[in-house]
Structure formats: C-alpha cells, structure tokens
N, CA and C atoms as an extended XYZ file, in Angstrom:
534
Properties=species:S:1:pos:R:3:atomname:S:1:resname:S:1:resid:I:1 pbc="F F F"
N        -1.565       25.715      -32.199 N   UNK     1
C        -1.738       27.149      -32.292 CA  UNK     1
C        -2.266       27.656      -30.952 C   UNK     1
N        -1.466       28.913      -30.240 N   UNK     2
C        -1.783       29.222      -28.812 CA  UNK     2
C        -3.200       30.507      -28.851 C   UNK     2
N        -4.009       30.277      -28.416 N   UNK     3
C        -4.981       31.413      -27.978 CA  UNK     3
C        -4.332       32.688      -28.038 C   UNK     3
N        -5.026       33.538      -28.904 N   UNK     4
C        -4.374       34.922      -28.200 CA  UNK     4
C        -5.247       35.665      -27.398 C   UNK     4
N        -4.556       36.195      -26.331 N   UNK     5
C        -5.333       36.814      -24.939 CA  UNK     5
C        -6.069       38.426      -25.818 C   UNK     5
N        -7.113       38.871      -25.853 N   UNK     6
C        -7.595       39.852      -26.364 CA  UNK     6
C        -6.957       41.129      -24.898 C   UNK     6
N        -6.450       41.795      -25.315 N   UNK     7
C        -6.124       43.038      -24.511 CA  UNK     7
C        -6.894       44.295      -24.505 C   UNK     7
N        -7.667       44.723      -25.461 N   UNK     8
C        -8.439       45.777      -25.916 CA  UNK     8
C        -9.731       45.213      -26.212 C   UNK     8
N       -10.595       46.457      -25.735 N   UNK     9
C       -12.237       46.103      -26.562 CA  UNK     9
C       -12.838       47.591      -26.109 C   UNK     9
N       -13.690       47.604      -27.312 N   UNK    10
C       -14.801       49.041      -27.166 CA  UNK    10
C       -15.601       48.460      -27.988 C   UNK    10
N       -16.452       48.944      -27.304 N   UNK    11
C       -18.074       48.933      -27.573 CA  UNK    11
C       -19.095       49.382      -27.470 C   UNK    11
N       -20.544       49.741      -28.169 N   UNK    12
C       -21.466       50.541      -27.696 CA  UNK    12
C       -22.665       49.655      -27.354 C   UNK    12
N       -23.836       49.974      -26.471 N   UNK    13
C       -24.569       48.614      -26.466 CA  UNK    13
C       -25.825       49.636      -26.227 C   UNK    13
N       -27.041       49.236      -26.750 N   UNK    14
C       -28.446       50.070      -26.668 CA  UNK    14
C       -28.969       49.212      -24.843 C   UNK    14
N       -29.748       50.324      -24.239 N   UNK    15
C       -30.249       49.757      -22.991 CA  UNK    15
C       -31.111       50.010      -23.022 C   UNK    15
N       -32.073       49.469      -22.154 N   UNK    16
C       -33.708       49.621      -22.016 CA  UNK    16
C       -33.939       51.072      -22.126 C   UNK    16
N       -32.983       52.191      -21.443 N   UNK    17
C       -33.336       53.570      -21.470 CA  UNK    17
C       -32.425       54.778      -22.142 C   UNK    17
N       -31.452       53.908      -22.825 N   UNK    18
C       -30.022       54.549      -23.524 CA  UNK    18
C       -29.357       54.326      -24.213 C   UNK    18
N       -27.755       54.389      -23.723 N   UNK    19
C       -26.695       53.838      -24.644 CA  UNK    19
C       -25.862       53.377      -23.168 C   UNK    19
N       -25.114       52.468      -23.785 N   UNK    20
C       -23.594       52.018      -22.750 CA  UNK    20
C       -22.548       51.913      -23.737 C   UNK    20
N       -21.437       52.460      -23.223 N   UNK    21
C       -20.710       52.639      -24.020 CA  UNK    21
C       -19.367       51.601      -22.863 C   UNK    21
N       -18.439       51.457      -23.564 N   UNK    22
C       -17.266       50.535      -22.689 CA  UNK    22
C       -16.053       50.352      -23.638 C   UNK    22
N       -14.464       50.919      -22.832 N   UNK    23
C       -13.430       50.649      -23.614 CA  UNK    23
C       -12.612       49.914      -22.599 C   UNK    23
N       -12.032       48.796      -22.656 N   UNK    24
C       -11.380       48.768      -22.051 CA  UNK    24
C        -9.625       48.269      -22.514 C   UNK    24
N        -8.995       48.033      -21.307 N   UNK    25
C        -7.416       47.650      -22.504 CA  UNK    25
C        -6.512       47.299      -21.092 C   UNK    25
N        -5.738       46.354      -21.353 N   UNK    26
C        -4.636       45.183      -19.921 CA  UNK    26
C        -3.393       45.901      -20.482 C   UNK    26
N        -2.891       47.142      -19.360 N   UNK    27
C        -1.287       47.507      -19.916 CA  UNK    27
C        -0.201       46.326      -18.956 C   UNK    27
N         1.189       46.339      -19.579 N   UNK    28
C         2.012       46.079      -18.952 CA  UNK    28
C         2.293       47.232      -17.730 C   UNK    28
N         2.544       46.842      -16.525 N   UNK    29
C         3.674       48.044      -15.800 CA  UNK    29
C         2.802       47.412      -14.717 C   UNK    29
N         3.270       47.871      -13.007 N   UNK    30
C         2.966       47.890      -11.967 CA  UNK    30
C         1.584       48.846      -11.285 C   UNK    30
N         0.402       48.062      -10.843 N   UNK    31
C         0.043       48.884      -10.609 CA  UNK    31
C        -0.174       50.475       -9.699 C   UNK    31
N         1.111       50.122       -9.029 N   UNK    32
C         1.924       51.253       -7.955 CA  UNK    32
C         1.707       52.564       -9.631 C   UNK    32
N         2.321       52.304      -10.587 N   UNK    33
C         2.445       53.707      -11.514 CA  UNK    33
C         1.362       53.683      -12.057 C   UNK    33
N        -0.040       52.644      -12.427 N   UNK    34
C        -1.178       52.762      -12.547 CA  UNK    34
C        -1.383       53.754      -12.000 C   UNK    34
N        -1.398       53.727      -10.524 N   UNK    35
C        -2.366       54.471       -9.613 CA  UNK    35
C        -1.920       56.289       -9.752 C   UNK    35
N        -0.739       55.901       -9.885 N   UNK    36
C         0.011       57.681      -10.371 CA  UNK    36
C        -0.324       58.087      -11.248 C   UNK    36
N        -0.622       57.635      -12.350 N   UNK    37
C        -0.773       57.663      -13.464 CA  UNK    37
C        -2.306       58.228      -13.707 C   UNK    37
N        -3.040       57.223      -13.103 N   UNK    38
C        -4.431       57.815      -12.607 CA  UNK    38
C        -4.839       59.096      -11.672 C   UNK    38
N        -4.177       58.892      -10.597 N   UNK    39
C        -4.380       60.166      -10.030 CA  UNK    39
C        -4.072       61.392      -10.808 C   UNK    39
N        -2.900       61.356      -11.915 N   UNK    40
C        -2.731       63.037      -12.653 CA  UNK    40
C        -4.058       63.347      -13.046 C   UNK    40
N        -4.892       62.233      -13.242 N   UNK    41
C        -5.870       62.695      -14.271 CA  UNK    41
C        -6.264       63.806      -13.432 C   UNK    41
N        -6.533       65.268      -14.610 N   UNK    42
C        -7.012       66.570      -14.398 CA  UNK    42
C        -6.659       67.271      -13.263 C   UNK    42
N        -5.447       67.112      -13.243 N   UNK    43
C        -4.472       67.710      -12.376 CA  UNK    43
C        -3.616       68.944      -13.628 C   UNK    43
N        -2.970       69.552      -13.238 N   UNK    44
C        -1.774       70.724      -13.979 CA  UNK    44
C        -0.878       69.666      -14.429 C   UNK    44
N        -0.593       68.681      -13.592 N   UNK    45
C         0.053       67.689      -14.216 CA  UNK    45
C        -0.086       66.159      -14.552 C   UNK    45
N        -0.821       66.322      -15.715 N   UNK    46
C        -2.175       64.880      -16.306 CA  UNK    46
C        -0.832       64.698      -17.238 C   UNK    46
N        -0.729       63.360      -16.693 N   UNK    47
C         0.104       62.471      -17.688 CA  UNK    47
C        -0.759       61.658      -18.363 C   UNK    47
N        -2.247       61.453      -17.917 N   UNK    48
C        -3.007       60.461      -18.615 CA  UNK    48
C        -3.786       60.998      -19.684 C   UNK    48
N        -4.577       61.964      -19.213 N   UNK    49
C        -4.979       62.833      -20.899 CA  UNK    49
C        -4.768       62.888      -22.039 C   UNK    49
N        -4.963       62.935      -22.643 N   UNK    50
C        -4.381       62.857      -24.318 CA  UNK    50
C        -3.936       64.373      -24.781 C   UNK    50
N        -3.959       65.613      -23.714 N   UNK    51
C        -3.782       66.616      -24.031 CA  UNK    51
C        -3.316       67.252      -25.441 C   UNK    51
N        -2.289       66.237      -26.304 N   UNK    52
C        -1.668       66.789      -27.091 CA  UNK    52
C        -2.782       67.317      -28.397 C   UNK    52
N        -3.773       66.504      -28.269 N   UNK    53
C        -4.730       66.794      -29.695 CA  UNK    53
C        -5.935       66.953      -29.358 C   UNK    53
N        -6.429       66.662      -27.472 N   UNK    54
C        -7.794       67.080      -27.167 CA  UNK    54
C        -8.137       68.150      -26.266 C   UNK    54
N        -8.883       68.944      -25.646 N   UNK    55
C        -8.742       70.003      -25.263 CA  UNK    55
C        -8.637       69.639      -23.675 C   UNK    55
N        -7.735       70.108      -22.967 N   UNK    56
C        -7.513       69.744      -21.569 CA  UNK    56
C        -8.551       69.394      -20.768 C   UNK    56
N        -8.586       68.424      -19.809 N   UNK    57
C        -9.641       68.061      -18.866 CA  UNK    57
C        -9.078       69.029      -17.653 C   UNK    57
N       -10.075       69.314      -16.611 N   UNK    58
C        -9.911       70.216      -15.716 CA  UNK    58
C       -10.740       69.677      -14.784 C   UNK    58
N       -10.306       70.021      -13.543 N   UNK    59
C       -11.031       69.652      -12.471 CA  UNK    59
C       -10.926       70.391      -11.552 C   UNK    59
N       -11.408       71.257      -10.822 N   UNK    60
C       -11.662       72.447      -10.200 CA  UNK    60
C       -10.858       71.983       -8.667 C   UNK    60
N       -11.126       71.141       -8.030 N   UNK    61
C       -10.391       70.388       -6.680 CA  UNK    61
C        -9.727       69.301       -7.057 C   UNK    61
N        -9.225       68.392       -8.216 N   UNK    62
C        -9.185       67.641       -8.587 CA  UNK    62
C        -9.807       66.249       -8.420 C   UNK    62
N        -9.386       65.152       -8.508 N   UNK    63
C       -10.492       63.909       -8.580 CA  UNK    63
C       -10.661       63.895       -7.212 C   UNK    63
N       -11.660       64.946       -6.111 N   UNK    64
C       -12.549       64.639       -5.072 CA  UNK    64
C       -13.748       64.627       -5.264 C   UNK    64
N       -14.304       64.335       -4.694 N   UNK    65
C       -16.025       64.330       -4.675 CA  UNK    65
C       -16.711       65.972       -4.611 C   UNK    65
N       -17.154       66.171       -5.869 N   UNK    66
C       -17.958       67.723       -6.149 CA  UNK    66
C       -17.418       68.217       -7.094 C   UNK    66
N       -15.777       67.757       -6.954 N   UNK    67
C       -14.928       68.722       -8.010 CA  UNK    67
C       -15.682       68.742       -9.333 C   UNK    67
N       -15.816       70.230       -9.750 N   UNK    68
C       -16.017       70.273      -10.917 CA  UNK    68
C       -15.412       70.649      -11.878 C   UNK    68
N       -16.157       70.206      -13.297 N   UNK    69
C       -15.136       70.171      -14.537 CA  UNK    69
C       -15.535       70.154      -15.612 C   UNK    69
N       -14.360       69.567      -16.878 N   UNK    70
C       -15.025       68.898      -17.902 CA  UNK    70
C       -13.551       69.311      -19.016 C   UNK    70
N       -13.978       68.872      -20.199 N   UNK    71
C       -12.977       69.002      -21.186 CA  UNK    71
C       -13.561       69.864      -22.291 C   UNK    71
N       -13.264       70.117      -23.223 N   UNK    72
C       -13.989       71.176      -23.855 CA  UNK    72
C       -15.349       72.072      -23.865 C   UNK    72
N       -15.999       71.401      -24.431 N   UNK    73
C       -17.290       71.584      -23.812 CA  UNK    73
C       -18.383       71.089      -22.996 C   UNK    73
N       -17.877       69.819      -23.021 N   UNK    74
C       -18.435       68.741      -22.037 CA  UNK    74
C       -18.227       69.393      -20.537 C   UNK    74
N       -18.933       68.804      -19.848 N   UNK    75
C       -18.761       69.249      -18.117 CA  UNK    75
C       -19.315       68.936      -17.157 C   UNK    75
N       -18.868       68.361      -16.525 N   UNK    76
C       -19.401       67.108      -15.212 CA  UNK    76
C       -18.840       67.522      -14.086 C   UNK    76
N       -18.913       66.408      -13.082 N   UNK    77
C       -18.401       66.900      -11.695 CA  UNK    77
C       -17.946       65.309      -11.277 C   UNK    77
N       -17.205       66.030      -10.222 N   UNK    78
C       -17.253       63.989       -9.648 CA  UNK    78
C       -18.133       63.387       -8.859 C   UNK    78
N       -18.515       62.177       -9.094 N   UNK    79
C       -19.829       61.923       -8.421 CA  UNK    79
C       -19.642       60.688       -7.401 C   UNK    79
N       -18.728       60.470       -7.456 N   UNK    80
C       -18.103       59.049       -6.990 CA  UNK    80
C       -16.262       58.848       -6.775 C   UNK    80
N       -15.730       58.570       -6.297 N   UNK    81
C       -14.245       58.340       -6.140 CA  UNK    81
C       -13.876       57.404       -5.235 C   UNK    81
N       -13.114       56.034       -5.738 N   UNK    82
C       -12.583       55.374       -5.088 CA  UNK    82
C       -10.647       55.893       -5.067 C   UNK    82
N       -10.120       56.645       -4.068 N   UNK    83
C        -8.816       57.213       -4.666 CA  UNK    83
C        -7.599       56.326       -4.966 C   UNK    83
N        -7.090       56.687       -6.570 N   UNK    84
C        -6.006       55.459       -7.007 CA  UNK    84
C        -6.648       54.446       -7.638 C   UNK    84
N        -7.997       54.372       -7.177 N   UNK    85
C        -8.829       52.975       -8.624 CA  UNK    85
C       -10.006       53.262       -9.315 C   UNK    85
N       -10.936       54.554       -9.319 N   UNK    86
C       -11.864       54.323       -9.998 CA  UNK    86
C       -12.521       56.217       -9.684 C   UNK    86
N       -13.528       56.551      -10.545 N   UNK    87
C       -13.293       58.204      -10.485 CA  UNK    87
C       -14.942       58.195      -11.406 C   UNK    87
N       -15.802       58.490      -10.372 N   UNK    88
C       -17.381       58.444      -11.183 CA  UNK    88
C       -17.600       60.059      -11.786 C   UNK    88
N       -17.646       59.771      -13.367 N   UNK    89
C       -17.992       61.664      -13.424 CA  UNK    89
C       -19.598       61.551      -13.757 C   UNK    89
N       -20.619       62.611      -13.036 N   UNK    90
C       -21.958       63.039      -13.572 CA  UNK    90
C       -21.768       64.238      -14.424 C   UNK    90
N       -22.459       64.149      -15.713 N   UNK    91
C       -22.507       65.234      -16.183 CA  UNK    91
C       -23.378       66.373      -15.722 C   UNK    91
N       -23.010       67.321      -16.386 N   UNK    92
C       -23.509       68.678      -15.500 CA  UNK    92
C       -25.230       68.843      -16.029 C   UNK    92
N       -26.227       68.565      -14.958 N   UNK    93
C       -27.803       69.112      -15.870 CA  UNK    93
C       -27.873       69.813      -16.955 C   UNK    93
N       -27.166       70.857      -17.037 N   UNK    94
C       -27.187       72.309      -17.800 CA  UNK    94
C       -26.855       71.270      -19.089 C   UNK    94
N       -26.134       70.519      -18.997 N   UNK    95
C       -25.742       70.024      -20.339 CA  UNK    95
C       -26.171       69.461      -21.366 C   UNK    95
N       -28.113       68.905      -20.362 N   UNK    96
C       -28.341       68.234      -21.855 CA  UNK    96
C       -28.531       66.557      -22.329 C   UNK    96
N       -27.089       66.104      -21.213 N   UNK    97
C       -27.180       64.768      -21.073 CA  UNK    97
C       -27.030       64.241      -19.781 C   UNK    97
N       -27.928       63.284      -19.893 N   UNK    98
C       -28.600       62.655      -18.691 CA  UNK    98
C       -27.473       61.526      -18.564 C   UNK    98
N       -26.198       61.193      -17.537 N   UNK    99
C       -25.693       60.429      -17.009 CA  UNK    99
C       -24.459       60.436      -16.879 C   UNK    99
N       -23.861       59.057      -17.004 N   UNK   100
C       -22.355       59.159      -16.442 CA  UNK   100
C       -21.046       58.531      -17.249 C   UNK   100
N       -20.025       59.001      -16.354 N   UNK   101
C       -18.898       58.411      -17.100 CA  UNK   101
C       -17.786       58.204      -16.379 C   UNK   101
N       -17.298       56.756      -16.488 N   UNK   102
C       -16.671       56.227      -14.777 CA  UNK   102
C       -15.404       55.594      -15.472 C   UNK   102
N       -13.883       55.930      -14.849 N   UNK   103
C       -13.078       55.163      -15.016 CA  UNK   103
C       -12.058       54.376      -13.799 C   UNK   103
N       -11.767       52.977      -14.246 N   UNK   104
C       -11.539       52.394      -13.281 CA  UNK   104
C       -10.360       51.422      -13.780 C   UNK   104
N        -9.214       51.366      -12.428 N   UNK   105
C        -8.478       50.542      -13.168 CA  UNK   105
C        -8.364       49.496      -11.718 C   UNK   105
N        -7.529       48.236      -12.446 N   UNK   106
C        -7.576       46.672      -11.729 CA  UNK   106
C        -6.496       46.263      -11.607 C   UNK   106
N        -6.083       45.991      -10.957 N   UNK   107
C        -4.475       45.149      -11.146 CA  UNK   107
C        -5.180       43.131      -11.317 C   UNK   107
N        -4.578       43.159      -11.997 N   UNK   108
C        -4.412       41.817      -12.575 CA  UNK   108
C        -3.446       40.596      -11.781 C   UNK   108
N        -3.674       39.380      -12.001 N   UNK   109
C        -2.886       38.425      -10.749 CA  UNK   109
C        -1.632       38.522      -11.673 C   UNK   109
N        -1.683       38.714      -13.364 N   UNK   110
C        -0.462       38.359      -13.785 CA  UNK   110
C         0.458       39.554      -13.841 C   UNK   110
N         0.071       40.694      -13.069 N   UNK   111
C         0.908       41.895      -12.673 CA  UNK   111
C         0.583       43.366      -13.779 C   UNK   111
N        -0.667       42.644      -15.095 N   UNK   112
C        -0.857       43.884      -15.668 CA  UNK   112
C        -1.820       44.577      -15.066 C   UNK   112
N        -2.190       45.420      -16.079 N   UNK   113
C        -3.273       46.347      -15.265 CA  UNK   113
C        -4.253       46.774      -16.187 C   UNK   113
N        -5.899       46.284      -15.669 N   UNK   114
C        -7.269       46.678      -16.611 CA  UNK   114
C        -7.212       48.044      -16.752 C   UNK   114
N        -7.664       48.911      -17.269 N   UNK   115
C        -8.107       50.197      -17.313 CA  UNK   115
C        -9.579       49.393      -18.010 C   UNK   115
N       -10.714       50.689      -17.382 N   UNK   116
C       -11.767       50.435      -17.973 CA  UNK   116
C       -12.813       51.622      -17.760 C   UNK   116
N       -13.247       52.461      -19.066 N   UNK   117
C       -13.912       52.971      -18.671 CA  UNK   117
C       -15.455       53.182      -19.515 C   UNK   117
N       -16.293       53.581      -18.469 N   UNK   118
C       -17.914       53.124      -19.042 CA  UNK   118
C       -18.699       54.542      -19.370 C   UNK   118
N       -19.508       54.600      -19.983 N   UNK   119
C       -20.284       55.538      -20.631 CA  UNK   119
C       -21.473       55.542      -20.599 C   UNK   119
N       -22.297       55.813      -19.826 N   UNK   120
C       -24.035       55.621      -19.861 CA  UNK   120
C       -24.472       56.688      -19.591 C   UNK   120
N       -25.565       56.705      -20.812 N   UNK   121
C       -26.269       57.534      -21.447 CA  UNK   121
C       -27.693       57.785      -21.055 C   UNK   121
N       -28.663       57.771      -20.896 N   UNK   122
C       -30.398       58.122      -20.583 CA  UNK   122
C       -30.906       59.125      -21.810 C   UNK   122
N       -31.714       58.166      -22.567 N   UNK   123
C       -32.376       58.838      -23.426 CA  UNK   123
C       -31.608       59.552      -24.333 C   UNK   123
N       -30.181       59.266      -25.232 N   UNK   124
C       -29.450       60.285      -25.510 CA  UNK   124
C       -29.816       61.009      -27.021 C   UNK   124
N       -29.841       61.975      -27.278 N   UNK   125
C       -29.999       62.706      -28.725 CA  UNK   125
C       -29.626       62.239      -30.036 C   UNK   125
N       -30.010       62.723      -31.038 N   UNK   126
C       -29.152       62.129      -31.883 CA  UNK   126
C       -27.700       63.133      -32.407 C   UNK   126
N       -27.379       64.395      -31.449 N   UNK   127
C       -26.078       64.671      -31.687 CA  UNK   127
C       -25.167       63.799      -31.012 C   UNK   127
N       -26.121       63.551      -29.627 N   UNK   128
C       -25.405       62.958      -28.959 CA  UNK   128
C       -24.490       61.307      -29.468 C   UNK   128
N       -25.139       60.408      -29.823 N   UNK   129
C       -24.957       59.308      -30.736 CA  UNK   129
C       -24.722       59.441      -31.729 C   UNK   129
N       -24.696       60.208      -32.686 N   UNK   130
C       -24.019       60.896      -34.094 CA  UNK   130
C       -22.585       61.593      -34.148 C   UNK   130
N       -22.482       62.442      -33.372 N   UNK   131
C       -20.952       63.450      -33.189 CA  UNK   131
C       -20.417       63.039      -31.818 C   UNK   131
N       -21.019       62.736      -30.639 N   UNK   132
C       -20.005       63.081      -29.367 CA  UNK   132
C       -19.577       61.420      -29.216 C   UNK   132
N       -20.293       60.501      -29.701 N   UNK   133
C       -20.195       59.317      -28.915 CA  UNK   133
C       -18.842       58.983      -30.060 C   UNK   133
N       -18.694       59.053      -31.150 N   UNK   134
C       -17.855       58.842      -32.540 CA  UNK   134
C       -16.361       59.433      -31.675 C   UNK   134
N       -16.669       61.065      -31.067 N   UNK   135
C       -15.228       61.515      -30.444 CA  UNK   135
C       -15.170       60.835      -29.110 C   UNK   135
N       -16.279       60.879      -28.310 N   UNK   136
C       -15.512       60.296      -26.674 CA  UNK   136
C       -14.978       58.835      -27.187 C   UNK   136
N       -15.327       57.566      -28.533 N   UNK   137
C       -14.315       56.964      -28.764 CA  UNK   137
C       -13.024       57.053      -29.028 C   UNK   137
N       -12.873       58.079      -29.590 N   UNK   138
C       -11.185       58.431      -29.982 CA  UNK   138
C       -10.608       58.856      -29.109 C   UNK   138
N       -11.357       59.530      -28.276 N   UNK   139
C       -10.386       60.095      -27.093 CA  UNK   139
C       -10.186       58.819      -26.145 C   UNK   139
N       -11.219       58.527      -25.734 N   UNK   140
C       -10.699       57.379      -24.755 CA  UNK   140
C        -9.430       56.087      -25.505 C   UNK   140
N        -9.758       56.435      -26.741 N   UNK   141
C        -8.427       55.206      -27.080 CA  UNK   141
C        -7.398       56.059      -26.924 C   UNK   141
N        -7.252       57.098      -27.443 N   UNK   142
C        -5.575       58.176      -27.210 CA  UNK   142
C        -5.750       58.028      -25.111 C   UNK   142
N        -6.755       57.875      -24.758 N   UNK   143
C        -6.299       57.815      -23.306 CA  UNK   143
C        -5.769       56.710      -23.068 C   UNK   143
N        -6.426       55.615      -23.360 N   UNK   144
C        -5.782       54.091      -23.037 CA  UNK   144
C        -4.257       53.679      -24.050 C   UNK   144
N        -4.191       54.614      -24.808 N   UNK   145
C        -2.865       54.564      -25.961 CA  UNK   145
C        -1.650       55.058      -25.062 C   UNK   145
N        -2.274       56.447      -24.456 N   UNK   146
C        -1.589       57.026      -23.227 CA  UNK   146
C        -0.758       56.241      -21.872 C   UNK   146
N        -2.050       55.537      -21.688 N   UNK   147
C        -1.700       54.868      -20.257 CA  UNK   147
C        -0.855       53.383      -20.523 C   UNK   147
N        -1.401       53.036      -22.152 N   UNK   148
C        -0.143       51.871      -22.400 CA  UNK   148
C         0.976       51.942      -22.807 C   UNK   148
N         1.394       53.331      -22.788 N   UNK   149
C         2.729       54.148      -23.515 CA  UNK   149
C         3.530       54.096      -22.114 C   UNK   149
N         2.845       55.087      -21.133 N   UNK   150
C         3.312       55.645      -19.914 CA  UNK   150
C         3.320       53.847      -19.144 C   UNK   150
N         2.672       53.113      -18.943 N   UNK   151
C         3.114       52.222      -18.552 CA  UNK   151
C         4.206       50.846      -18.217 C   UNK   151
N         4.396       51.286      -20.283 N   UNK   152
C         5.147       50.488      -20.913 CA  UNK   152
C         6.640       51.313      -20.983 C   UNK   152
N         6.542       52.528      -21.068 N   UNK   153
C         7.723       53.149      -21.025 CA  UNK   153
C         8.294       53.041      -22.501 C   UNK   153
N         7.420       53.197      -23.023 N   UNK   154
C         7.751       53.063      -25.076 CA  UNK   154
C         7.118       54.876      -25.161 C   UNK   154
N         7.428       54.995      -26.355 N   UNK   155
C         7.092       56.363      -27.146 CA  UNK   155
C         5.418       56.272      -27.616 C   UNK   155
N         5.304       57.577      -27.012 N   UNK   156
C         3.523       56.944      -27.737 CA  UNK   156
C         3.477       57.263      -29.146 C   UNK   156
N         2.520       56.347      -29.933 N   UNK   157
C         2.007       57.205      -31.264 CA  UNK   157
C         0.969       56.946      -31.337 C   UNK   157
N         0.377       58.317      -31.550 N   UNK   158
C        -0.858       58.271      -32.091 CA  UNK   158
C        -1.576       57.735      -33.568 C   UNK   158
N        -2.560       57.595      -33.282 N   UNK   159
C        -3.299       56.815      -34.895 CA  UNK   159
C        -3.741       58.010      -35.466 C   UNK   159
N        -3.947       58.055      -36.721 N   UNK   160
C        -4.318       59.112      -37.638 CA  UNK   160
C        -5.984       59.255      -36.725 C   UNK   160
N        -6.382       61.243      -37.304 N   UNK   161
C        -7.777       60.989      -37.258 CA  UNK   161
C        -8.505       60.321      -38.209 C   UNK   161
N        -9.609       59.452      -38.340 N   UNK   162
C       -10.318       59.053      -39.053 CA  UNK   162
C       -11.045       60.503      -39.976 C   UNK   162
N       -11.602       60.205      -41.061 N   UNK   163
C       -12.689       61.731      -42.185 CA  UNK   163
C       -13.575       61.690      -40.790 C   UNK   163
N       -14.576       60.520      -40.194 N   UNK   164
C       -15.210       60.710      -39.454 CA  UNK   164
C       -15.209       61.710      -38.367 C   UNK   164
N       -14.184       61.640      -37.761 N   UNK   165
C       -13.931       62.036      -36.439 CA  UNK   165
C       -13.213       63.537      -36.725 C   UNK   165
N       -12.696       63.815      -37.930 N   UNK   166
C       -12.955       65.093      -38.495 CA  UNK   166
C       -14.150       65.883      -38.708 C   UNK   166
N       -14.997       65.244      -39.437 N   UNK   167
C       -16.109       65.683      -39.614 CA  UNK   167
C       -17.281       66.004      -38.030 C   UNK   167
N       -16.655       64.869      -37.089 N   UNK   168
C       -17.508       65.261      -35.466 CA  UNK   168
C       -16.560       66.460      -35.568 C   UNK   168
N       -15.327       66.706      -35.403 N   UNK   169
C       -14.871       67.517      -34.587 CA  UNK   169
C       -15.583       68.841      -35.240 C   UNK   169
N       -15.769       68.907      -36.347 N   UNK   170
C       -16.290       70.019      -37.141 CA  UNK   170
C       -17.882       70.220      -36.795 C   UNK   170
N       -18.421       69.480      -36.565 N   UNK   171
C       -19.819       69.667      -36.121 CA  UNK   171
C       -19.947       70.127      -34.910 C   UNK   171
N       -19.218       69.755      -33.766 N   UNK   172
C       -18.693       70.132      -32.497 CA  UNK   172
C       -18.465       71.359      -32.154 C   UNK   172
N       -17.806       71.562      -33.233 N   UNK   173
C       -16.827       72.922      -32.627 CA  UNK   173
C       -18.688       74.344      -33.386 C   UNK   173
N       -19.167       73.550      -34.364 N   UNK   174
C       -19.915       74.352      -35.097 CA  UNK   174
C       -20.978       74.571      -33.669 C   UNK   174
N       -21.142       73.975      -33.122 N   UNK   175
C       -22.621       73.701      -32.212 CA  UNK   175
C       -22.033       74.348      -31.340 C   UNK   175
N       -20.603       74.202      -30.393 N   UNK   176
C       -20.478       74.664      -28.930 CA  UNK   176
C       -20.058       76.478      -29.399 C   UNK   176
N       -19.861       76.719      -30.760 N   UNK   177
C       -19.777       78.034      -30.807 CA  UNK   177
C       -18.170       78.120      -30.828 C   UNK   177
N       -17.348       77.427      -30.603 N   UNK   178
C       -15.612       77.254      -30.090 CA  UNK   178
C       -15.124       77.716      -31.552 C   UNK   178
C-alpha cells in the first residue's frame, strides 16, 4: 500500500499572545501561471479571489508596499511584498485587530506549486475567533479551490456553505452594519 502525499491542510494553533491560523494546498500547473495568478490578486482583474460569493478584495495601488485595502469589511494595507511569491497584509489599527495576514507561494522540485497562507492574530476577541476566523476559513479554501482550478485548468466547484458559516455571515453583516 503506497503513502498518500497530503496536499491540503488548515489549521488554527493558540500562541503565547494569540491565534495562528495556516492553510495551505500543492496545485498542479507551472509556477510561471502561479505567479500570474498571484499577481491578479486585487487587481480589476483577480483571477485568484473567490469573488463569485465573497465581497471583492481591493487594493488601492495594488500588491505594492502601502497599498491600501481590504475585502468587505476587513482592511489592511500591504506591509511586506516579495513580487510574484509572497504579499504581507497588516491590518488597519482602526480595525480592532492587532496583526497579520501573509500569502505565499513555492514552486516545488516536482513542478507543483505550495500556496500558503498564514493568519496571526495578538490578543484576538471573541468575535474575532467566533465569526471572522470560521469565514477567513472558507474563504481562503474557495481561494486555494480557485488557484487549484485556474492551475489545473478544470472547472471550479464550489463546496456548499456550511449552517455555520451562514450563521458568521449573518453575524457579520449584523455588526459591520452591511
């Protein structure tokens, strides 16, 4: 019986001063369309977003250093950019939450490609760990669902919402006033 290679993982992990959060997932395709693929992010033309069911990400200069942004109500800036592999967002003070959220992708020796992106938190609330952390999981999988669709050159489908992630979106929308 052959090993099977794990391709996907998410997870949340408590830290001395927070939360860490981590999804990651190995698509097929080159990382030459990785890097395209990455760069749309929060561009007019984001092929990586999950746009169809989450509210557009925006980025004021796009992924440079300052650009600011955010996706619904969330809103950060960029705090970091390696261009074509990796894109540090700080969230905005005004917001509430203390830290960051970084995505990064790898090319692999066997020609796939890591996507990986991290979530750390400082001291976070309990809306924060109750409603937002439940949705930035779903979204980041419709993102990595995204980037293994667009990679693979298959049709994407999406997974049903979970009652849960109904019920965040409803608490969400109740709190930001939307």
């Amino acid at each position: 019986m052959s090993e099977r290679i794990i391709d996907t993982a998410s997870y949340t992990t408590r830290t001395a001063d927070g939360l860490r959060n981590v999804h990651t997932r190995v698509t097929a395709g080159p990382m030459s369309a990785a890097t395209q693929l990455f760069e749309s992010l929060g561009s007019p033309d984001d092929r990586l977003w999950p746009g169809d069911r989450w509210p557009a990400m925006e980025l004021d200069r796009g992924m440079e250093l300052g650009s600011c942004g955010g996706h619904g109500s969330i809103r950060y800036y960029v705090d970091a950019v390696e261009p074509g592999r990796s894109v540090t967002f700080r969230f905005d003070p005004d917001q509430g939450i203390v830290g960051t959220h970084s995505l990064t992708i790898e090319g692999l020796d066997d020609g796939r490609v890591r996507w990986t992106h991290v979530l750390e938190v400082v001291k976070p609330g309990r809306f924060l760990t109750a409603v937002l952390v439940p949705l930035h999981d779903t979204v980041l999988e419709d993102l990595l669902d995204q980037a293994e669709a667009e990679q693979a050159g298959t049709a994407l489908v999406r997974r049903p919402l979970s009652l849960r992630v109904k019920a965040c979106l409803t608490a969400e929308r109740l709190t930001s006033g939307a």
